[in-house]
MMTF fields as JSON, N, C-alpha, C and O atoms, coordinates in Angstrom:
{
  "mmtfVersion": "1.0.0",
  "mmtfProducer": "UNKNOWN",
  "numBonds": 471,
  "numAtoms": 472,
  "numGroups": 118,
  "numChains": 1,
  "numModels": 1,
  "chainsPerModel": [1],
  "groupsPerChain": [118],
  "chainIdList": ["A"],
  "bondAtomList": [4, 2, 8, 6, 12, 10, 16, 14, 20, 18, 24, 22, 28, 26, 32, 30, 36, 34, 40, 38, 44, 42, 48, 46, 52, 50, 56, 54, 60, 58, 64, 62, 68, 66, 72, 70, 76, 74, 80, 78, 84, 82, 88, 86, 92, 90, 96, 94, 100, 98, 104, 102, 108, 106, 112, 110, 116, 114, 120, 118, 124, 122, 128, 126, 132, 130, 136, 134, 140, 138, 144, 142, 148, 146, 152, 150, 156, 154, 160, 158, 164, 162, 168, 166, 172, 170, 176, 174, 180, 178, 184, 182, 188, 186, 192, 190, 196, 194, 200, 198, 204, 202, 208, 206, 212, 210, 216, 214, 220, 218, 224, 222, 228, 226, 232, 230, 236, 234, 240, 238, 244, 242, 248, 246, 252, 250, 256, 254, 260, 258, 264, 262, 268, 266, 272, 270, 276, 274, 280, 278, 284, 282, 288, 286, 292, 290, 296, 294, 300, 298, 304, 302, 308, 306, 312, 310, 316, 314, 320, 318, 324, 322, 328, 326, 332, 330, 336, 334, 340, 338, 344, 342, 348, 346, 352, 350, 356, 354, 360, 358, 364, 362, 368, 366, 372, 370, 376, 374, 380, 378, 384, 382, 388, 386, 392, 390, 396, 394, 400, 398, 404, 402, 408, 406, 412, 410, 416, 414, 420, 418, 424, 422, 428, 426, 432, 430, 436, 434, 440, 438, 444, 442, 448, 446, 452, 450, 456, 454, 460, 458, 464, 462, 468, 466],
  "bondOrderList": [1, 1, 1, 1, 1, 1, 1, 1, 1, 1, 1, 1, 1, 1, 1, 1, 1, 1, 1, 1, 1, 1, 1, 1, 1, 1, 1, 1, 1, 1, 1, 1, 1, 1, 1, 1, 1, 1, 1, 1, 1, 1, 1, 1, 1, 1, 1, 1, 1, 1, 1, 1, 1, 1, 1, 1, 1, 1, 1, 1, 1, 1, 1, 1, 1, 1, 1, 1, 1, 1, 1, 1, 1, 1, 1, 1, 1, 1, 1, 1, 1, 1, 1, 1, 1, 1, 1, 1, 1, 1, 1, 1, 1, 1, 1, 1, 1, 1, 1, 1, 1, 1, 1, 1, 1, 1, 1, 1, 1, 1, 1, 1, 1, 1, 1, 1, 1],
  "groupList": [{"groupName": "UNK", "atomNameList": ["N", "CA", "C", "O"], "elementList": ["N", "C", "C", "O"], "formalChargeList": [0, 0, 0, 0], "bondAtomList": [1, 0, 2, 1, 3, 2], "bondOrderList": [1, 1, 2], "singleLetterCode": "X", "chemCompType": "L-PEPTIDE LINKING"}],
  "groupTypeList": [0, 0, 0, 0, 0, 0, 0, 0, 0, 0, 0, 0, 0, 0, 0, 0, 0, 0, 0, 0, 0, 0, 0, 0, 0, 0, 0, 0, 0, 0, 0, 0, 0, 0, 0, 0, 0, 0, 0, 0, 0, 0, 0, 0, 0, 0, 0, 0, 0, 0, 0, 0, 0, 0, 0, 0, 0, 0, 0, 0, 0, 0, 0, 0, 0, 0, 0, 0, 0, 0, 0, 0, 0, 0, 0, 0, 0, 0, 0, 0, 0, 0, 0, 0, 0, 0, 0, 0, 0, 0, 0, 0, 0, 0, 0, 0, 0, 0, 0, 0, 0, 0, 0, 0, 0, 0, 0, 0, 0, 0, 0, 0, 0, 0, 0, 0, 0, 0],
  "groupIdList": [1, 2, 3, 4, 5, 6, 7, 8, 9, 10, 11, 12, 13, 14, 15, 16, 17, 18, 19, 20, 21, 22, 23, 24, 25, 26, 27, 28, 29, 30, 31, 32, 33, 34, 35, 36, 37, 38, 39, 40, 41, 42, 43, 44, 45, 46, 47, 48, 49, 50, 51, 52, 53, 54, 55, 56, 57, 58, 59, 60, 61, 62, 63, 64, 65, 66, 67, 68, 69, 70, 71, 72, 73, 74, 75, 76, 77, 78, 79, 80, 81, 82, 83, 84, 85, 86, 87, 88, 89, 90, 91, 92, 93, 94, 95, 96, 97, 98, 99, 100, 101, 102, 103, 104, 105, 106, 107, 108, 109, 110, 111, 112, 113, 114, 115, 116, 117, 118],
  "secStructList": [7, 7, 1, 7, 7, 6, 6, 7, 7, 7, 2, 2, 2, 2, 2, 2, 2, 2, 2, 2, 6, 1, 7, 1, 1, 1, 1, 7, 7, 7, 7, 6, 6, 2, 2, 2, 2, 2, 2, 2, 2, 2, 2, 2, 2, 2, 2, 2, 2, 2, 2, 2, 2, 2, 2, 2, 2, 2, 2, 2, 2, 7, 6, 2, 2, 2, 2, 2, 2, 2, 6, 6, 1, 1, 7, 7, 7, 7, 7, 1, 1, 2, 2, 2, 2, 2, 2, 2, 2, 2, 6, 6, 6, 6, 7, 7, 1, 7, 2, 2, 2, 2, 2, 2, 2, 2, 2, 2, 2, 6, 6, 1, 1, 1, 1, 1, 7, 7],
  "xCoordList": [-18.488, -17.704, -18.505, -18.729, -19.029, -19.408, -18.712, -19.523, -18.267, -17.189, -15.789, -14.563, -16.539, -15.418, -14.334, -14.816, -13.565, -12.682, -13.344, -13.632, -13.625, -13.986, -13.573, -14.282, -12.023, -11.454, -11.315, -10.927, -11.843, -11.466, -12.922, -14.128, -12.205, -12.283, -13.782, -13.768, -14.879, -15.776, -15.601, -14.881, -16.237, -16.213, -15.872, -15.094, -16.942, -17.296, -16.291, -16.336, -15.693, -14.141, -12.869, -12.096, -12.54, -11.905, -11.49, -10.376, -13.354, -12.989, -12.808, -11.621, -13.543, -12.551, -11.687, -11.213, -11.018, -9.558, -9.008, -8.663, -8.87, -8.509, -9.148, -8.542, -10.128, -10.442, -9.643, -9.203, -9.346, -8.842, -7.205, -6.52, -6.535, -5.411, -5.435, -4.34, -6.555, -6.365, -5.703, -5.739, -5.093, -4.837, -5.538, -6.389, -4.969, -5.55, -5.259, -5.258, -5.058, -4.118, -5.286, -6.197, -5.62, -6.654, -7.275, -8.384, -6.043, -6.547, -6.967, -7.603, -6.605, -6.99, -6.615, -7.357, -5.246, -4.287, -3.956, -3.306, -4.203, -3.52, -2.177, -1.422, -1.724, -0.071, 0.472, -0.2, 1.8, 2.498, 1.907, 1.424, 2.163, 2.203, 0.624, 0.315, -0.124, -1.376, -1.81, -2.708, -0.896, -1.711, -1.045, -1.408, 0.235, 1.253, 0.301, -0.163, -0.096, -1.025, -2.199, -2.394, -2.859, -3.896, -3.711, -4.507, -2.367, -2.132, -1.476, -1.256, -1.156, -0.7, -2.324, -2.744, -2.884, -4.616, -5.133, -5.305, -5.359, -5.689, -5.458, -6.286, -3.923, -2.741, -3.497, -3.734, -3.767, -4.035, -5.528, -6.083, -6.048, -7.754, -7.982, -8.652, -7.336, -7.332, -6.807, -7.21, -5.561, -4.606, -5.762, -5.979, -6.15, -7.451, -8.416, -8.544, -9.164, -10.534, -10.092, -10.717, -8.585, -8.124, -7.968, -8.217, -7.493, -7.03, -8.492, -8.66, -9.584, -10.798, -11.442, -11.985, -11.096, -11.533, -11.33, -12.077, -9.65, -8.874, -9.03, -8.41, -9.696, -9.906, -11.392, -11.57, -12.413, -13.553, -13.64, -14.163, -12.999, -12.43, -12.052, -12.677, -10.942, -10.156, -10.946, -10.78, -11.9, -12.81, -13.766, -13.805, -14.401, -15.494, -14.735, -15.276, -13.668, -12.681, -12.708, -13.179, -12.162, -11.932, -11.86, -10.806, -12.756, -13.065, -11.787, -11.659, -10.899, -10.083, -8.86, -8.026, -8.849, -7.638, -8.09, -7.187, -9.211, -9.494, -8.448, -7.347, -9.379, -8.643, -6.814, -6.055, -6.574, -4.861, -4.53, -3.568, -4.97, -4.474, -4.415, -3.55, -5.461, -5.611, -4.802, -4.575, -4.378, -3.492, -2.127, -1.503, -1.525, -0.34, -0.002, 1.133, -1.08, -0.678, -1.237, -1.122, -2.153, -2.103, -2.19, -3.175, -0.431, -0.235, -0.483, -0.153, -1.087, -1.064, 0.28, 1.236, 0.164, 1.184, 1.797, 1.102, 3.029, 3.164, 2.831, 3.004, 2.264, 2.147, 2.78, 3.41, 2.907, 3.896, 4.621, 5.762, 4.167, 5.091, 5.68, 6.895, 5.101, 6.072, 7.067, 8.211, 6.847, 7.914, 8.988, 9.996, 8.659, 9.591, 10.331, 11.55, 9.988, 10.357, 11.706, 12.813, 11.151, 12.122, 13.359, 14.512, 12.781, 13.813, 15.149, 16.358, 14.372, 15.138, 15.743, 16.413, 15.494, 16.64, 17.512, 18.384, 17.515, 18.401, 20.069, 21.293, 19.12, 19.893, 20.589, 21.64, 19.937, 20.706, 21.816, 22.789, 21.772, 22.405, 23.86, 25.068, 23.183, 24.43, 25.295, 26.305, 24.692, 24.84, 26.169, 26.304, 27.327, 28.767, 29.132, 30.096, 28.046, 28.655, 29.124, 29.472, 29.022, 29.248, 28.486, 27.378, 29.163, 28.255, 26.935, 25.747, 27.961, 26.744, 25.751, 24.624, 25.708, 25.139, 24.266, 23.064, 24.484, 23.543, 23.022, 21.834, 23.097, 22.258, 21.315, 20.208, 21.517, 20.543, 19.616, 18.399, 20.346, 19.047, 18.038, 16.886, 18.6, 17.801, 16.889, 15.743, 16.924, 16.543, 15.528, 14.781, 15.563, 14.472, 13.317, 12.152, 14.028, 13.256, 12.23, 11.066, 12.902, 12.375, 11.161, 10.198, 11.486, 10.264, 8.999, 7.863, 9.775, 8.49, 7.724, 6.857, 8.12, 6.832, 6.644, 6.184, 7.121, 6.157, 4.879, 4.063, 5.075, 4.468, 3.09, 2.109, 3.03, 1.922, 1.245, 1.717, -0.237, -1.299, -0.614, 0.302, -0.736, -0.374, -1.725, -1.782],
  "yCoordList": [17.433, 18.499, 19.095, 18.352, 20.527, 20.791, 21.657, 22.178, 21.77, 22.392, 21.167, 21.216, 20.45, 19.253, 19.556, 20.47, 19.156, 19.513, 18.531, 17.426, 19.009, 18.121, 16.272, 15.266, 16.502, 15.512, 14.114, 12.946, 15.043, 13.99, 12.769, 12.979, 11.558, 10.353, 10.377, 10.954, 9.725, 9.365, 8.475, 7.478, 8.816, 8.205, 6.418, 5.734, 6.166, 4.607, 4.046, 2.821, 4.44, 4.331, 4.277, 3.38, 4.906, 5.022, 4.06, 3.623, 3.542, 1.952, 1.513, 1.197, 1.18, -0.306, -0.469, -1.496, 0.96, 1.059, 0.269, -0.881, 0.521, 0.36, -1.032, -1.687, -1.495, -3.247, -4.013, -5.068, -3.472, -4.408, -4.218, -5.206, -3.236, -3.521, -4.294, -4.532, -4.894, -6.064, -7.361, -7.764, -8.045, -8.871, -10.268, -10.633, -10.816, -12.303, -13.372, -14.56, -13.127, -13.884, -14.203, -13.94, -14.837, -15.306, -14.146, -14.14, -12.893, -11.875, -10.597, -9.688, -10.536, -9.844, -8.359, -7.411, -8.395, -7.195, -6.165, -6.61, -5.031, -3.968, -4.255, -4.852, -3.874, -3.587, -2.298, -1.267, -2.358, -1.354, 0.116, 1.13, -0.238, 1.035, 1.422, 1.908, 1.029, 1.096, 2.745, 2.939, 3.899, 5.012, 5.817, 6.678, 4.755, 4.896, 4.684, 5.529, 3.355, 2.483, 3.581, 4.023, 3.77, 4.783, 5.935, 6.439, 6.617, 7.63, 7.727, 8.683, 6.354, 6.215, 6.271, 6.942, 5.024, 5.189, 6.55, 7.014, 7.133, 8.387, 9.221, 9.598, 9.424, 10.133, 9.723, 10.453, 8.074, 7.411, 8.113, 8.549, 8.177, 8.591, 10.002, 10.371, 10.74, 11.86, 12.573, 13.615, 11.592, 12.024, 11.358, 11.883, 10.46, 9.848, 10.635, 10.769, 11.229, 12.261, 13.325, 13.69, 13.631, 15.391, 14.961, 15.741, 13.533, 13.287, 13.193, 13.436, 12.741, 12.367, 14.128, 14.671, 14.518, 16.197, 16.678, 17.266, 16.144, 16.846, 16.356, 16.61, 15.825, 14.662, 14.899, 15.056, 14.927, 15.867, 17.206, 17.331, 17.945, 19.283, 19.351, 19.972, 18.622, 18.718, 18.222, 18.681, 16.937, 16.246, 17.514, 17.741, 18.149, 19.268, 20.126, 20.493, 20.34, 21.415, 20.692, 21.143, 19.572, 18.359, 17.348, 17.199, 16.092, 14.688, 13.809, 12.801, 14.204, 13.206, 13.359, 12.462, 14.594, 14.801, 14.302, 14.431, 13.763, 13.315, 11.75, 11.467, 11.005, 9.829, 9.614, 8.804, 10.738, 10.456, 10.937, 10.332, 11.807, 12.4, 11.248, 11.161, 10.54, 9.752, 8.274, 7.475, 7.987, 6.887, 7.537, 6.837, 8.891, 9.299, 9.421, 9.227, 9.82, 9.636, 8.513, 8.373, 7.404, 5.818, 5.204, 4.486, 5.17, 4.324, 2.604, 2.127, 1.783, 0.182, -0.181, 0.176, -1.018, -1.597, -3.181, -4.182, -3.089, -3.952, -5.375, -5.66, -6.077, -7.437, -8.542, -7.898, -9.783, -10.68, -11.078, -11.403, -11.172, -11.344, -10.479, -10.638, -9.127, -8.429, -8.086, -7.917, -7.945, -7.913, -9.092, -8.967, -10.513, -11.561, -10.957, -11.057, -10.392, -10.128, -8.894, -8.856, -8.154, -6.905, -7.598, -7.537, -8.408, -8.741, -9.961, -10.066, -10.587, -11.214, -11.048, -11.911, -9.677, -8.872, -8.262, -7.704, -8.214, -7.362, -8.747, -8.628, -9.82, -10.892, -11.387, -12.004, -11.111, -11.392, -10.406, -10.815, -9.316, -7.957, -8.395, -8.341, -8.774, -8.494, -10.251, -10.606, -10.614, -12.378, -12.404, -12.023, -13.149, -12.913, -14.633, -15.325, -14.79, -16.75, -16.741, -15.692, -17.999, -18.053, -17.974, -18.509, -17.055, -16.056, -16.955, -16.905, -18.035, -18.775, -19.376, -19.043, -20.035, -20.942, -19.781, -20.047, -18.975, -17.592, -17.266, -17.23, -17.078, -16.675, -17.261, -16.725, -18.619, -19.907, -19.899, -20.001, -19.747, -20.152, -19.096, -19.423, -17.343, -16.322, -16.523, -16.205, -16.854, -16.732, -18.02, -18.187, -18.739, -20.162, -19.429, -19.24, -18.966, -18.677, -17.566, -17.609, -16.376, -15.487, -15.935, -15.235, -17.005, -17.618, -17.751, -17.545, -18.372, -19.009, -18.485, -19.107, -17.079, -16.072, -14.828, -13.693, -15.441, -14.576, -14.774, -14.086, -16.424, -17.255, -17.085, -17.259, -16.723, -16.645, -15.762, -14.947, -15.734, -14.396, -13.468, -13.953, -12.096, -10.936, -11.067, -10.332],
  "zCoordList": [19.71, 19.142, 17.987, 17.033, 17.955, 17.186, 16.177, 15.41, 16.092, 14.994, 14.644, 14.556, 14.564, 14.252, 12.529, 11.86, 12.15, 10.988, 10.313, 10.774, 9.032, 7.566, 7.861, 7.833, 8.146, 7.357, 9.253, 9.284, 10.475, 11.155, 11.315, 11.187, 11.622, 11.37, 12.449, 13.536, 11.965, 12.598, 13.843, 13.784, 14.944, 16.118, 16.274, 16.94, 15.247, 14.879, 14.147, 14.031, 13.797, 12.886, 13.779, 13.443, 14.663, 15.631, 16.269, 16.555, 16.62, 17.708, 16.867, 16.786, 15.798, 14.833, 15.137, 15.621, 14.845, 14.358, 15.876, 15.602, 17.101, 18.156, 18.505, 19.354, 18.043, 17.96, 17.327, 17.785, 16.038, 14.935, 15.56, 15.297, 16.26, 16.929, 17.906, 18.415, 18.454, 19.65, 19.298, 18.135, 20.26, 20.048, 20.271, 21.082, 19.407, 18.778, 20.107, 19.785, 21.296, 22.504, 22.889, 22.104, 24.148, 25.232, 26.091, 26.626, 26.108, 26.818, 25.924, 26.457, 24.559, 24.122, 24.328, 24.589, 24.143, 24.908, 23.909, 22.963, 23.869, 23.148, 22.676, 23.443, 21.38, 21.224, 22.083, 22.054, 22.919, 23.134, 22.361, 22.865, 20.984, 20.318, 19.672, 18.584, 20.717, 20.026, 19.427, 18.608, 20.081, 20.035, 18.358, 17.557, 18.578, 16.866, 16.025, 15.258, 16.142, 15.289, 14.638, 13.506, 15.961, 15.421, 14.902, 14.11, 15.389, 14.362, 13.162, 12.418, 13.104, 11.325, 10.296, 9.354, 11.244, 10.582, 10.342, 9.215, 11.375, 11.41, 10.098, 9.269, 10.155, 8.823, 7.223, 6.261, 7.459, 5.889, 6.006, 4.998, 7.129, 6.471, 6.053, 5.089, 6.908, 6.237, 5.055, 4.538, 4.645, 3.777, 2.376, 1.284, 2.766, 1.824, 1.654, 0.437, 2.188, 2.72, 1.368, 0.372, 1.924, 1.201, -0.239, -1.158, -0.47, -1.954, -2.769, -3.965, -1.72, -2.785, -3.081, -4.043, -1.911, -2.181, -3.48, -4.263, -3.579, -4.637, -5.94, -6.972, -5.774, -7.328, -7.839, -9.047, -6.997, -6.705, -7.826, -8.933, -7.106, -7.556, -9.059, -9.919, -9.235, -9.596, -11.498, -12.628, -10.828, -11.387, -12.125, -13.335, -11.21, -11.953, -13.08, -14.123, -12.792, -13.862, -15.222, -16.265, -15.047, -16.362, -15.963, -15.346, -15.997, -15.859, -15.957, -15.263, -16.794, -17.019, -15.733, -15.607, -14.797, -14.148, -12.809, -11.982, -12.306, -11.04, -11.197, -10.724, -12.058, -11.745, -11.903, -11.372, -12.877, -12.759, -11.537, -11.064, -10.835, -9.842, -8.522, -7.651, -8.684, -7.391, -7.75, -6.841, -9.221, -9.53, -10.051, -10.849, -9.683, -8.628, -7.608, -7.174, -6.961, -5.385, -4.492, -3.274, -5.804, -4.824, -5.312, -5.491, -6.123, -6.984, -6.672, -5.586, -7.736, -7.065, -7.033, -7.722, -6.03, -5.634, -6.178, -6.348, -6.351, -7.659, -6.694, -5.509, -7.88, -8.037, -7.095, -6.256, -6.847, -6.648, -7.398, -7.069, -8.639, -9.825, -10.006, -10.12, -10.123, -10.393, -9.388, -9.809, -8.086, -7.062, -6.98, -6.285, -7.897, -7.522, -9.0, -8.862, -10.301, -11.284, -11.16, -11.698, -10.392, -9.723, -9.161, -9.587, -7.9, -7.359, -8.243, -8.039, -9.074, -9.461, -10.589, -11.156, -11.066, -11.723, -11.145, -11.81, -10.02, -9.028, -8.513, -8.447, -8.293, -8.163, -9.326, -9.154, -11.011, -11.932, -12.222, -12.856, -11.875, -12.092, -10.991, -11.222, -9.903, -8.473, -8.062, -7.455, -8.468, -7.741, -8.717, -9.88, -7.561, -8.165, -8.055, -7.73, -8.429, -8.657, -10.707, -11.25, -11.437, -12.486, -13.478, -13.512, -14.739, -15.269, -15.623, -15.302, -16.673, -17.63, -16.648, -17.016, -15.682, -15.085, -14.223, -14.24, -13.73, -13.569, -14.428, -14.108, -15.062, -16.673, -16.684, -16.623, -16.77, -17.087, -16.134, -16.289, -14.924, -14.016, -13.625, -13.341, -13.593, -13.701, -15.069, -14.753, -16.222, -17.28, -17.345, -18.31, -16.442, -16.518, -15.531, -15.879, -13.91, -13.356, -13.578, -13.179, -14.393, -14.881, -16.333, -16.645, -16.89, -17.959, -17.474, -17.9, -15.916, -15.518, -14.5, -13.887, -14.281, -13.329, -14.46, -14.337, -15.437, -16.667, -17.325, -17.938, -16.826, -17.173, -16.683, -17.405, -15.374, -14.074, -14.535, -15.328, -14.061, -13.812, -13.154, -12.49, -13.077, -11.957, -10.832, -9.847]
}
């Protein structure tokens, strides 16, 4: 293809992509939804391609707006701690057992994944 679009995915990228969906079995069988699969991949590489464009760009105007731009639209993704921290404010907030003894035990468990590295 010679007029190929900027942002589509190199040939060699492709099969990965369609390897690394094989399966781990004896026969080594495609998923059902293998062609989903690849077009979610597909979606993230390009949607990746356009964001580094834009940060690029965005970068030559003023240095400091590339990198916020690309840690808004890929933002990290929280922690384990912090996802057990979330959730287990959600359980101290909603959990309809007894107050004090809820308290206590959200408030021990919560010490102690504060406690942890992220």
């Amino acid at each position: 293809m010679t007029n190929q679009h900027p942002i589509t995915p190199p040939p060699e990228l492709v099969q990965q992509w369609i390897e690394s969906t094989r399966s781990d079995d004896c026969i080594g069988a495609y998923p059902a939804d293998l062609e989903q699969q690849i077009c979610v991949l597909a979606a993230h590489y390009g949607a990746d391609q356009e964001l580094e464009a834009c940060c690029e760009w965005v970068g030559a105007v003023d240095g400091k707006y590339g990198p916020r731009l690309r840690l808004a639209r890929r933002p990290k993704p929280l922690s384990l701690k912090e996802q057990a921290l979330k959730e287990l404010a959600w359980v101290d907030k909603n959990l309809k057992a007894d107050f004090f003894r809820r308290c206590d035990a959200t408030h021990t468990i919560r010490r102690a994944l504060e406690q942890l590295d992220d």
